[in-house]
Structures are given as structure tokens and as C-alpha cells.
PQR file with spaces between the fields and no chain letter, atoms N, CA, C, O and H, PARSE charges and radii, in Angstrom:
ATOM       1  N    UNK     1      91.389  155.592   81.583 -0.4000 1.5000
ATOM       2  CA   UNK     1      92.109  156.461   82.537 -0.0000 2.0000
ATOM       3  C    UNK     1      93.111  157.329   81.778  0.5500 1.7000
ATOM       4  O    UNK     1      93.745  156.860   80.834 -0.5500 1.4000
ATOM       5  N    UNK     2      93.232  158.379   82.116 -0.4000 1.5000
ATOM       6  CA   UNK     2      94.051  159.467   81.212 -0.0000 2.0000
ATOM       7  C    UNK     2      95.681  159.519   81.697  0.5500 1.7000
ATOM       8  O    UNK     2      95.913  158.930   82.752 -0.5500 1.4000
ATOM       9  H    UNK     2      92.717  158.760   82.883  0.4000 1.0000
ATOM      10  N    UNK     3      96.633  160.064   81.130 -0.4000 1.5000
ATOM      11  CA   UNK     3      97.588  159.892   81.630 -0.0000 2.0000
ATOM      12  C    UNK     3      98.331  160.439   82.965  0.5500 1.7000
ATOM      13  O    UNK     3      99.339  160.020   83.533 -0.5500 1.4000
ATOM      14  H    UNK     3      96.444  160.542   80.273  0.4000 1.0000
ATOM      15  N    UNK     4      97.174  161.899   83.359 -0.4000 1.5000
ATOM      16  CA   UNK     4      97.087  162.473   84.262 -0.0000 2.0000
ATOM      17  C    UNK     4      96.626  161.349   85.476  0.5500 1.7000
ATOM      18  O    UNK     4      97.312  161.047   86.453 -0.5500 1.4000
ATOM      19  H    UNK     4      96.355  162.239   82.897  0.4000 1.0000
ATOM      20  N    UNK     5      95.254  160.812   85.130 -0.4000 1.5000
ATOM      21  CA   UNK     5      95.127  160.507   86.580 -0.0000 2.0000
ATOM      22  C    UNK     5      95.976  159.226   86.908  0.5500 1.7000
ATOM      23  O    UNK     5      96.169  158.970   88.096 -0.5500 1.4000
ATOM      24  H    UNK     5      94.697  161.057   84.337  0.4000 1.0000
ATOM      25  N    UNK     6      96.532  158.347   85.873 -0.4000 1.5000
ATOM      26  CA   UNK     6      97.618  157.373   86.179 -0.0000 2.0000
ATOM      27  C    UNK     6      99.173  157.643   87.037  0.5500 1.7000
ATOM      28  O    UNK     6      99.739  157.123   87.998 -0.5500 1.4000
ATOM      29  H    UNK     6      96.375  158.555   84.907  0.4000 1.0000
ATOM      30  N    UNK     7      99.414  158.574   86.239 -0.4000 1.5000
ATOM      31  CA   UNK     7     100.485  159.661   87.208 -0.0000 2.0000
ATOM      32  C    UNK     7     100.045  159.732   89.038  0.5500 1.7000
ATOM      33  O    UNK     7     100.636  159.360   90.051 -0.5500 1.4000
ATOM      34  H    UNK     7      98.954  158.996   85.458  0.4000 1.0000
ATOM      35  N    UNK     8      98.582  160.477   88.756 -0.4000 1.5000
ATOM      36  CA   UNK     8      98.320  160.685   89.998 -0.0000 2.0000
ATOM      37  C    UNK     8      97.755  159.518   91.032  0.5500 1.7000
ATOM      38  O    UNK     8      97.583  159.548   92.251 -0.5500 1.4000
ATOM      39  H    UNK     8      98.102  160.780   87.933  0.4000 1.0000
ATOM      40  N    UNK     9      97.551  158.536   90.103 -0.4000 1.5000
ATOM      41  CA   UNK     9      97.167  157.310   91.114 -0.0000 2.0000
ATOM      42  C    UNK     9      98.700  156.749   91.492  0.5500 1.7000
ATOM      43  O    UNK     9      98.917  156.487   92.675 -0.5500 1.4000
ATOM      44  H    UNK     9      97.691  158.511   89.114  0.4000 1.0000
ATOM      45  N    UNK    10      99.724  156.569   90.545 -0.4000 1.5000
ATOM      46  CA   UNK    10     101.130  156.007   91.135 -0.0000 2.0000
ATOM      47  C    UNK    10     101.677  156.965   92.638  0.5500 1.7000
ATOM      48  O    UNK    10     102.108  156.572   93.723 -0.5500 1.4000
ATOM      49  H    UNK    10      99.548  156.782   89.585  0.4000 1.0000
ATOM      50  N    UNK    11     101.463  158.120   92.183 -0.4000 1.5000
ATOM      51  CA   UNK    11     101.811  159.219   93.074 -0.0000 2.0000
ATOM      52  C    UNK    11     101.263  158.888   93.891  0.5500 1.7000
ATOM      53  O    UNK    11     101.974  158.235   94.656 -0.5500 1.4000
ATOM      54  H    UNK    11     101.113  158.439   91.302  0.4000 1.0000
ATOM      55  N    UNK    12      99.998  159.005   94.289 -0.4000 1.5000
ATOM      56  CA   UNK    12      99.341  158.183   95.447 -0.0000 2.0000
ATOM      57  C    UNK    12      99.999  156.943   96.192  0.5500 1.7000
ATOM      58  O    UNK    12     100.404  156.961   97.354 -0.5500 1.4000
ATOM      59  H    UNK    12      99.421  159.535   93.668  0.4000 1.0000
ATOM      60  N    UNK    13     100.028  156.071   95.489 -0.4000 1.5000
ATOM      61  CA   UNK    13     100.169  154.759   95.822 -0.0000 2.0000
ATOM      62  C    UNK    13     101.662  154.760   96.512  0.5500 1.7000
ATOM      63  O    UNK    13     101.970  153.970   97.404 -0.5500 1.4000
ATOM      64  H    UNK    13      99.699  156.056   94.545  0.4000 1.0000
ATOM      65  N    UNK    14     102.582  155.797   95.954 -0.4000 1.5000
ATOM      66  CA   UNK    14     104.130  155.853   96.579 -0.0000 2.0000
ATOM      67  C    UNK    14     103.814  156.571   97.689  0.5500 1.7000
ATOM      68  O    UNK    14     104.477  156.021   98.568 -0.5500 1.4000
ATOM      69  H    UNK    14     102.332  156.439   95.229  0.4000 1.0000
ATOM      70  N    UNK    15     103.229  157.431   98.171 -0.4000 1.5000
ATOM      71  CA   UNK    15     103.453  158.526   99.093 -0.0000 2.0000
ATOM      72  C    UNK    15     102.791  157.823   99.887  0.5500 1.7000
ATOM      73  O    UNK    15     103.171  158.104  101.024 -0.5500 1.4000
ATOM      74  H    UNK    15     102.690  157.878   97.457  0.4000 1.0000
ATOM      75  N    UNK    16     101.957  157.013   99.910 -0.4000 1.5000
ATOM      76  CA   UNK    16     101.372  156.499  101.049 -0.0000 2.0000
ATOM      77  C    UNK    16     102.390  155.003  101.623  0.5500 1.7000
ATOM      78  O    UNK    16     102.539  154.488  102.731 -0.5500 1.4000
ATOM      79  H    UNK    16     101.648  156.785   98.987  0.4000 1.0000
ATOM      80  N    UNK    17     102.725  154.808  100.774 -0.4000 1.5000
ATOM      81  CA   UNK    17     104.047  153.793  100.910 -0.0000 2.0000
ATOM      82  C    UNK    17     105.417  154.116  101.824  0.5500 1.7000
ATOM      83  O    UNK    17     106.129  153.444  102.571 -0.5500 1.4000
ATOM      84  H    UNK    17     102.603  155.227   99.874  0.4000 1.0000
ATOM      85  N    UNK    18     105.404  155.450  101.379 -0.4000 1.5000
ATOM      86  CA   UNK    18     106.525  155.976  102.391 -0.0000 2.0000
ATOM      87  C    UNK    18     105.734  156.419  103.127  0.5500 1.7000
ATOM      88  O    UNK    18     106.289  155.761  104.006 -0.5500 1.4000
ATOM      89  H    UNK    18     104.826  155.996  100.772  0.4000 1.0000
ATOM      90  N    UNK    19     104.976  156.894  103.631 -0.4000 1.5000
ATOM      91  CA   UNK    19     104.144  157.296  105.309 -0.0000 2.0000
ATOM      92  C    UNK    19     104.012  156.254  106.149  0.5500 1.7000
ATOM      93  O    UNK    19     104.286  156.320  107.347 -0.5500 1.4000
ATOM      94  H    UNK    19     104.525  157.429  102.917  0.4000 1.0000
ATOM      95  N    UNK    20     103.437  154.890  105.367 -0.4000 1.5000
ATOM      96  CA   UNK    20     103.251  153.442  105.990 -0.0000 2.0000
ATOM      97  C    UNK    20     105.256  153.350  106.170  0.5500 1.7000
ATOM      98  O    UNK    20     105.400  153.142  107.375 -0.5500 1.4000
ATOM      99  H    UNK    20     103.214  154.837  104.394  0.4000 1.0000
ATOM     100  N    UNK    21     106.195  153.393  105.746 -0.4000 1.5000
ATOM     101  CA   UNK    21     107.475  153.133  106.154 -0.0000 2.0000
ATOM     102  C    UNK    21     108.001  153.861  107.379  0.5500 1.7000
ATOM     103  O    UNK    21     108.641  153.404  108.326 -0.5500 1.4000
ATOM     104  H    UNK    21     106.077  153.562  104.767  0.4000 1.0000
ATOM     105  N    UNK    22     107.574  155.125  107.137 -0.4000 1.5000
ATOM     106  CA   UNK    22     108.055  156.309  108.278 -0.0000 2.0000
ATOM     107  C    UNK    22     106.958  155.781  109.293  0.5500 1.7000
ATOM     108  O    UNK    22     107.427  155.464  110.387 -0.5500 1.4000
ATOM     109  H    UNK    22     107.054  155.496  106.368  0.4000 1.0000
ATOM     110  N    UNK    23     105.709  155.638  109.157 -0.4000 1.5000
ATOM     111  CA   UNK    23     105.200  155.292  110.958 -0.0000 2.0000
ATOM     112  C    UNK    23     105.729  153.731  111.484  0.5500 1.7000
ATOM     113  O    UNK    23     105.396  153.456  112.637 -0.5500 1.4000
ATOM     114  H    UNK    23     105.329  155.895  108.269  0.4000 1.0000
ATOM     115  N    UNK    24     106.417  152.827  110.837 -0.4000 1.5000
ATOM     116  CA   UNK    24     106.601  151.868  110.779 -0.0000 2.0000
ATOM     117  C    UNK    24     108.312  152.176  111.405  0.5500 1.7000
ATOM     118  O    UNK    24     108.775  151.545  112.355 -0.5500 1.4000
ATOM     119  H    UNK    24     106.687  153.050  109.900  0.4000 1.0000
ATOM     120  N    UNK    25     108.707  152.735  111.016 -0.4000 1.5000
ATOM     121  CA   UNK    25     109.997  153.348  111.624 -0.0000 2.0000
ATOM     122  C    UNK    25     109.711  154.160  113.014  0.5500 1.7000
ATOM     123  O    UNK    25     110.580  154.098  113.884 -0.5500 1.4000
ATOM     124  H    UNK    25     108.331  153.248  110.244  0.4000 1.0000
ATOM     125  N    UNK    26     108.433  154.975  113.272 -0.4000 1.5000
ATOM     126  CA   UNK    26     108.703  155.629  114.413 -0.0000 2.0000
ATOM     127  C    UNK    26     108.420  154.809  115.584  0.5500 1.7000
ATOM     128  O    UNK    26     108.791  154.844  116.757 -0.5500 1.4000
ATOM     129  H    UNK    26     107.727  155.025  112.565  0.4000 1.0000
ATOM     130  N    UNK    27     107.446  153.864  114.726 -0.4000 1.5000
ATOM     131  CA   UNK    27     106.769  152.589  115.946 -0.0000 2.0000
ATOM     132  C    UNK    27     107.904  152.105  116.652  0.5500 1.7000
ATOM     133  O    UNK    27     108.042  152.271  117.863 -0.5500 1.4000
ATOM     134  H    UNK    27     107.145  153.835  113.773  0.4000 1.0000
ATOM     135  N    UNK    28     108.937  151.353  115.737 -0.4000 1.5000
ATOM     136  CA   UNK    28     109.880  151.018  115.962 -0.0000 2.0000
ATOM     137  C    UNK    28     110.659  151.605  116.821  0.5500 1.7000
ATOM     138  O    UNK    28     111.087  151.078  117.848 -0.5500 1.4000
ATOM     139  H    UNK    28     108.825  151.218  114.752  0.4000 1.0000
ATOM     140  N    UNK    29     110.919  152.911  116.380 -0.4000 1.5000
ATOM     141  CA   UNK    29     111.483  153.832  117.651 -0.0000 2.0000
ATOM     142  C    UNK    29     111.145  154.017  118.850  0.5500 1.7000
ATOM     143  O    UNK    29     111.950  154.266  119.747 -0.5500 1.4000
ATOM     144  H    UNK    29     110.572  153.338  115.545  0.4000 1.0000
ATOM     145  N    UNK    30     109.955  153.919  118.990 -0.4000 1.5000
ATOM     146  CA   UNK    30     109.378  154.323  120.472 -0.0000 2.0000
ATOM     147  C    UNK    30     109.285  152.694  120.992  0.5500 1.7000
ATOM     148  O    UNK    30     109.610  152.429  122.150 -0.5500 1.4000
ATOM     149  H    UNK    30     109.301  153.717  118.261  0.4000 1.0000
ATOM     150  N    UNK    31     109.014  152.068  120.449 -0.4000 1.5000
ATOM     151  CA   UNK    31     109.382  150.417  120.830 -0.0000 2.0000
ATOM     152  C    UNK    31     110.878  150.062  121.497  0.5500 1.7000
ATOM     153  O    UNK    31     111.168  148.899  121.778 -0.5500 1.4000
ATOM     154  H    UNK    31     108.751  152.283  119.509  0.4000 1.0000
């Protein structure tokens, strides 16, 4: 794996981490 797509797999792996937090927060909200 090159250093590019390692970058871009962490990048991945965070941004979907905070989307899973933020709908997890809005759930909450409308709950």
C-alpha cells in the first residue's frame, strides 16, 4: 500500500467516524 492510499484509507476511516457521531447525536436529538 503506498503512502497515498494509507493517508486516504485513515481519512476514510475518520470521516466516517464523525458522520456515525453526528447521526448518533441527531438521533439523540430528535429522541
Amino acid at each position: 500500500m503506498s503512502i497515498f492510499q494509507h493517508v486516504l484509507y485513515i481519512w476514510c476511516v475518520y470521516s466516517t467516524c464523525l458522520e456515525c457521531k453526528n447521526i448518533e447525536h441527531l438521533t439523540n436529538y430528535v429522541n
